[in-house]
C-alpha positions as CSV (number, residue, x, y, z in Angstrom):
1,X,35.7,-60.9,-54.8
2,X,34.9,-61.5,-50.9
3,X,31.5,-61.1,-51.6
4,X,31.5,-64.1,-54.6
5,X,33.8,-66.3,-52.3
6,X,31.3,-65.9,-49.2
7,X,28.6,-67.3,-51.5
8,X,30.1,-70.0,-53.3
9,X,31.1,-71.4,-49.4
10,X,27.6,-70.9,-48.7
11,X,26.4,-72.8,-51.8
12,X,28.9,-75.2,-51.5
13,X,28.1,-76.1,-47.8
14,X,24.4,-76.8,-48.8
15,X,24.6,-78.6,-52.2
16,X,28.5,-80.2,-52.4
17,X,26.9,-83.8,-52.3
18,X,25.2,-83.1,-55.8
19,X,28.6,-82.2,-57.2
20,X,31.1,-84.7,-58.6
21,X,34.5,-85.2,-56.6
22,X,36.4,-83.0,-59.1
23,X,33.9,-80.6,-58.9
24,X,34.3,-80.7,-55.0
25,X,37.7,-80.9,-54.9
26,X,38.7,-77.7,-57.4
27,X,35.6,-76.0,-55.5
28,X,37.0,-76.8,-51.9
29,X,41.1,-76.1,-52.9
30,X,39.8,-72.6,-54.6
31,X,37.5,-71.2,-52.4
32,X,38.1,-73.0,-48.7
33,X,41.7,-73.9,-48.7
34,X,42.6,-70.2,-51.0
35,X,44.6,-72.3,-53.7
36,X,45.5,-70.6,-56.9
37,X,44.4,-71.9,-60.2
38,X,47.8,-72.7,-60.5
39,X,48.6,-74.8,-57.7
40,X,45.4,-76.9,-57.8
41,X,46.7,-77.2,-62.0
42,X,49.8,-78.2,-60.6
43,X,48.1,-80.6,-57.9
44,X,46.0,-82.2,-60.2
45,X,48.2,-82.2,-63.0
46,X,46.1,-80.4,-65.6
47,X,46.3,-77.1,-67.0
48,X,45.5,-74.1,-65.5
49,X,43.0,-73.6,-68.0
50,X,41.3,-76.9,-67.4
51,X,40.8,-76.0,-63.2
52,X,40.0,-72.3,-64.5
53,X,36.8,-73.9,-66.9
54,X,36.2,-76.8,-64.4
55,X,35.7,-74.1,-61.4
56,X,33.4,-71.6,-63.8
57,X,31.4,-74.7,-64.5
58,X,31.1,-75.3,-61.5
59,X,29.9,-72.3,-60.1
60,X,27.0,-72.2,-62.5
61,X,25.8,-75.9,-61.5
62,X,26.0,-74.3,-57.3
63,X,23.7,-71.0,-58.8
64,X,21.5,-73.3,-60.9
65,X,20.7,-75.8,-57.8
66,X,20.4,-72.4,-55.7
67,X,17.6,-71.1,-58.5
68,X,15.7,-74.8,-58.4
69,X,16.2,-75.6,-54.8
70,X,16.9,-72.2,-52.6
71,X,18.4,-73.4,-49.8
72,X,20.5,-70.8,-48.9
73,X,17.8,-68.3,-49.6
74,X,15.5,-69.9,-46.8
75,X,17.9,-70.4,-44.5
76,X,18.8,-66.6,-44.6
77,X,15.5,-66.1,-44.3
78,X,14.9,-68.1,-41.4
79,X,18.0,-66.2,-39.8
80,X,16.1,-63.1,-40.1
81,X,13.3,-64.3,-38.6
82,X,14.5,-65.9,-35.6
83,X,16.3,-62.5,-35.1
84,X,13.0,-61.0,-35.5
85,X,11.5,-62.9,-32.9
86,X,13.8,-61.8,-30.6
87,X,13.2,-58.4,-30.8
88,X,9.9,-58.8,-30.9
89,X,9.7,-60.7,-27.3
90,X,11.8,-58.6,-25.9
91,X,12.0,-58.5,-21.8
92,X,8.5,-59.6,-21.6
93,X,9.1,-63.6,-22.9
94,X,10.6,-66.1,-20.6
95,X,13.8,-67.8,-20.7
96,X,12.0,-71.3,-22.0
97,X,10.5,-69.2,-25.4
98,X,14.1,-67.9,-26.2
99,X,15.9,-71.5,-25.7
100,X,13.4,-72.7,-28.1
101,X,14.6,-69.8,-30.4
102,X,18.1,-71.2,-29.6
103,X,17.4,-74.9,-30.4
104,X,16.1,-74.1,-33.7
105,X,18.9,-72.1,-34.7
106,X,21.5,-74.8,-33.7
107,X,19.0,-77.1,-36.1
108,X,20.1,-74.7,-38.9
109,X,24.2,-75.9,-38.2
């Protein structure tokens, strides 16, 4: 479950605008503030079913923009490879080549 909830942050940080208020809101209450699908019923005044189905739904539109779009995918990837390039440079590169590293992974924030 940990592993699910780590990814539908990470989806949800990269396409939440594309998603309508409810969406964001059940989305943000489940996953970021650890409601139950019982208090966000009770908080929104619907059935439990009705966040449960609203939620599910949900999650598929964040996989389906990941599929299309794969944001999260590339950034990952991009993490990997700015790791790589500090390996690779080692001792040998100077301080200016790994502050460059360093500004391009605070572009990724």
């Amino acid at each position: 479950m940990l592993e699910k909830t780590m990814r539908m942050n990470a989806l949800f940080d990269f396409y939440h605008p594309l998603l309508t208020e409810k969406q964001r809101d059940y989305l943000q209450l489940y996953y970021y503030d650890d409601y139950s699908l019982g208090e966000i019923s009770e908080h929104f005044d619907v059935s439990r079913q009705a966040v449960y189905d609203n939620i599910r739904r949900s999650e598929e539109v964040l996989e389906a923009y990941e599929a299309k779009l794969q944001l999260d995918e590339r950034y990952h990837r991009r993490q990997e490879l700015y790791q790589q390039l500090r390996r690779e440079a080692g001792a040998t590169a100077s301080a200016y080549f790994f502050s460059i590293i360093d500004e391009l992974e605070r572009t990724e924030e």
